[in-house]
C-alpha positions as a Markdown table, in Angstrom:
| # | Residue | x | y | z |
|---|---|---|---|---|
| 1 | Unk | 14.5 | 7.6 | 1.8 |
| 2 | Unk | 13.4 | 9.7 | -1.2 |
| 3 | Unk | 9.8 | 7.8 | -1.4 |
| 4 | Unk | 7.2 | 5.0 | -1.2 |
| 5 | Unk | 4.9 | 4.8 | -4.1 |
| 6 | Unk | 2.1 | 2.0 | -4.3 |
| 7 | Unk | -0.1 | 1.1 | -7.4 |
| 8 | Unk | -2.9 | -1.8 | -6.9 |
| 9 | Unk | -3.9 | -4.3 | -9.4 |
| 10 | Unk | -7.0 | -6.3 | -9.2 |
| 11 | Unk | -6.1 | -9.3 | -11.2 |
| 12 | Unk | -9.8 | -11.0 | -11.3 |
| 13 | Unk | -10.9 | -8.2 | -13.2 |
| 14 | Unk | -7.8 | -7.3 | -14.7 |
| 15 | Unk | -7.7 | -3.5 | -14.3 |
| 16 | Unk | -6.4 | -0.9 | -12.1 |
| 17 | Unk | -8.3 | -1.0 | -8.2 |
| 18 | Unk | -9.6 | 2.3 | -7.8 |
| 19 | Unk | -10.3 | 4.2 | -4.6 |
| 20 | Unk | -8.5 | 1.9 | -2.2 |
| 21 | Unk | -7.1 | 3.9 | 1.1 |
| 22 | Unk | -3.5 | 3.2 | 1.6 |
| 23 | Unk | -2.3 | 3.9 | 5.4 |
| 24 | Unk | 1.7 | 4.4 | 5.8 |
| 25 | Unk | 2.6 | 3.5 | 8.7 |
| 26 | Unk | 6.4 | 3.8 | 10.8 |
| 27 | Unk | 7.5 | 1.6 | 13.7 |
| 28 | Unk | 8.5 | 3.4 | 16.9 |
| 29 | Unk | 9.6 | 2.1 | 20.1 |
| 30 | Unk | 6.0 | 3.0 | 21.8 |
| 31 | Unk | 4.4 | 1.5 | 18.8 |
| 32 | Unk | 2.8 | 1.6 | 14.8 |
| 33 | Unk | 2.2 | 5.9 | 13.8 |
| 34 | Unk | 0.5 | 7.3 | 10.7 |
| 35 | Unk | 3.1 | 8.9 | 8.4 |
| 36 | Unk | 0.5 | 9.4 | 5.5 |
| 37 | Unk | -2.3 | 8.2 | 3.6 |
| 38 | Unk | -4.1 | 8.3 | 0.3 |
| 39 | Unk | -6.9 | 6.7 | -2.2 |
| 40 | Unk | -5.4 | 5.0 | -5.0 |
| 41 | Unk | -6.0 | 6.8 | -8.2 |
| 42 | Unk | -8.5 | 6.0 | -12.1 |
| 43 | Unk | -4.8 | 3.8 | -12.7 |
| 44 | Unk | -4.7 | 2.6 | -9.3 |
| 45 | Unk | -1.6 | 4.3 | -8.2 |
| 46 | Unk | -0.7 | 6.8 | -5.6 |
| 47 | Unk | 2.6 | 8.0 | -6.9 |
| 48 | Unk | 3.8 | 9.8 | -4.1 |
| 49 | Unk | 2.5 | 8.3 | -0.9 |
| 50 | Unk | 5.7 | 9.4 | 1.0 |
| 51 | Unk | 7.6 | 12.0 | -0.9 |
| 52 | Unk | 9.5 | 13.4 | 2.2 |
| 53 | Unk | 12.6 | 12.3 | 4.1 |
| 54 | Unk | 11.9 | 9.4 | 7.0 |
| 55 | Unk | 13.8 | 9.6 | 10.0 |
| 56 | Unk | 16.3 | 6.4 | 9.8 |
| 57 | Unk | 16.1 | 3.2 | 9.1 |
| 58 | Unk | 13.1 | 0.7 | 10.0 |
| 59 | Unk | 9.9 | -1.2 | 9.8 |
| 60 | Unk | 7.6 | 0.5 | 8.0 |
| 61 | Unk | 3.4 | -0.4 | 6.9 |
| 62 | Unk | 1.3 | -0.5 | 4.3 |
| 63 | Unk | -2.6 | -0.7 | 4.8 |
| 64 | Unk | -4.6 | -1.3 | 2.4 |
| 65 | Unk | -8.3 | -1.0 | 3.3 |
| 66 | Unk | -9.7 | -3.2 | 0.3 |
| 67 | Unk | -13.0 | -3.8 | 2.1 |
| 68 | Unk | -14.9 | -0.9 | 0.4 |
| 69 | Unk | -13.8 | -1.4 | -2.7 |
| 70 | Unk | -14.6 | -5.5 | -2.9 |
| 71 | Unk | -18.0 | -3.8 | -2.2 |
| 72 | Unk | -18.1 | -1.0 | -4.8 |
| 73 | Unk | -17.3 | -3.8 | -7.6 |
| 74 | Unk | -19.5 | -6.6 | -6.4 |
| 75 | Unk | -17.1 | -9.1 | -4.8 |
| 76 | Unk | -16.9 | -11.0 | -1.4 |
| 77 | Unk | -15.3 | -9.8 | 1.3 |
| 78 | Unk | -12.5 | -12.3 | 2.1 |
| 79 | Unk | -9.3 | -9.7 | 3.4 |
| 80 | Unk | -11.2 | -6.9 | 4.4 |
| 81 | Unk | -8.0 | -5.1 | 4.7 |
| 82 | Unk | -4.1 | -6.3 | 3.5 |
| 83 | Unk | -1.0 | -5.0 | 5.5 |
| 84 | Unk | 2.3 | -5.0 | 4.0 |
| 85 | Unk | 5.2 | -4.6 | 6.8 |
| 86 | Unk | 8.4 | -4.2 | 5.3 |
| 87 | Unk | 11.7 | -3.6 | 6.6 |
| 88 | Unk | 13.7 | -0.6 | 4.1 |
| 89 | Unk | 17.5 | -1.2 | 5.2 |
| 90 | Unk | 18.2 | 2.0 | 3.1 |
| 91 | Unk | 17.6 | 5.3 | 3.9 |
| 92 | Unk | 17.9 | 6.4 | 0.2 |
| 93 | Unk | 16.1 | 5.6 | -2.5 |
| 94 | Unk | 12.5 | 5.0 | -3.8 |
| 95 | Unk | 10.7 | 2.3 | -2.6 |
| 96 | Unk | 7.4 | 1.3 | -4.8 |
| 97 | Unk | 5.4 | -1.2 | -3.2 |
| 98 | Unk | 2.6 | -2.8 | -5.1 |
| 99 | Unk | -0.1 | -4.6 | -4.7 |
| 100 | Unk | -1.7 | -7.5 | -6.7 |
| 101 | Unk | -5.4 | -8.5 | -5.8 |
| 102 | Unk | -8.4 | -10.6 | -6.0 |
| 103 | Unk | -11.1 | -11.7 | -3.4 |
| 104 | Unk | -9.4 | -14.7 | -2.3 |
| 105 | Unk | -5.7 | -13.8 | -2.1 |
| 106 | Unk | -3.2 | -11.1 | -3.0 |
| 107 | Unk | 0.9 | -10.7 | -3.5 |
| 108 | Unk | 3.2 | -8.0 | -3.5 |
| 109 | Unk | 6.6 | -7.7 | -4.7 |
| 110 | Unk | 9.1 | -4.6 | -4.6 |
| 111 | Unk | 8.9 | -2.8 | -8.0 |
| 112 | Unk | 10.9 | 0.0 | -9.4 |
C-alpha cells in the first residue's frame, strides 16, 4: 500500500472541518494498534496520513474524533467520534478515505 489520505467535509456548514484527529488504525491477531495519526488541515485534509508501506493485507481504521470540533463551531454533540473500518484487498495503491459530516449523520465513500 503506497497511502491512506483522508479530507473531511462538514456539509451543514459547507466548508472544510478543521482540526479533527484522525487515528489509523491496523487489525492484528491480538487486536486494533495505532499506525498513525493527525489533525485535519485549514482544507480539512491530511494528505499523507499513511505514506509508508503496510505489512499485508487487512482490516484497517479510521477514527475520527469529531467531538471537539462540533464544540469549537457551536454544534450538538450527536457522534462524538465516527470509525471507518475498511477492508484494503490491495497491497498497492493509494487509498483516500473521506469523510462527509454534519451533527446528525455522516458518509464516506472511497475517493481518488
Amino acid at each position: 500500500m503506497s497511502g491512506i489520505s483522508t479530507h473531511v467535509l462538514d456539509t451543514a456548514r459547507g466548508q472544510p472541518a478543521a482540526g479533527i484527529v484522525v487515528v489509523l488504525e491496523g487489525q492484528a491477531p491480538t487486536g486494533w494498534s495505532e499506525l498513525a495519526r493527525g489533525t485535519t488541515d485549514v482544507d480539512g485534509r491530511i494528505p499523507a496520513l499513511w505514506s509508508g508501506a503496510v505489512t499485508g493485507v487487512g482490516e484497517y481504521r479510521l477514527r475520527f474524533e469529531v467531538a471537539a470540533y462540533f464544540g469549537r463551531v457551536g454544534q450538538p454533540v450527536f457522534y462524538p467520534e465516527v470509525v471507518i473500518h475498511v477492508r484494503l484487498d490491495s497491497a498497492s495503491g493509494k487509498f483516500h478515505l473521506p469523510l462527509l459530516l454534519n451533527p446528525y449523520g455522516y458518509s464516506t465513500y472511497r475517493g481518488s
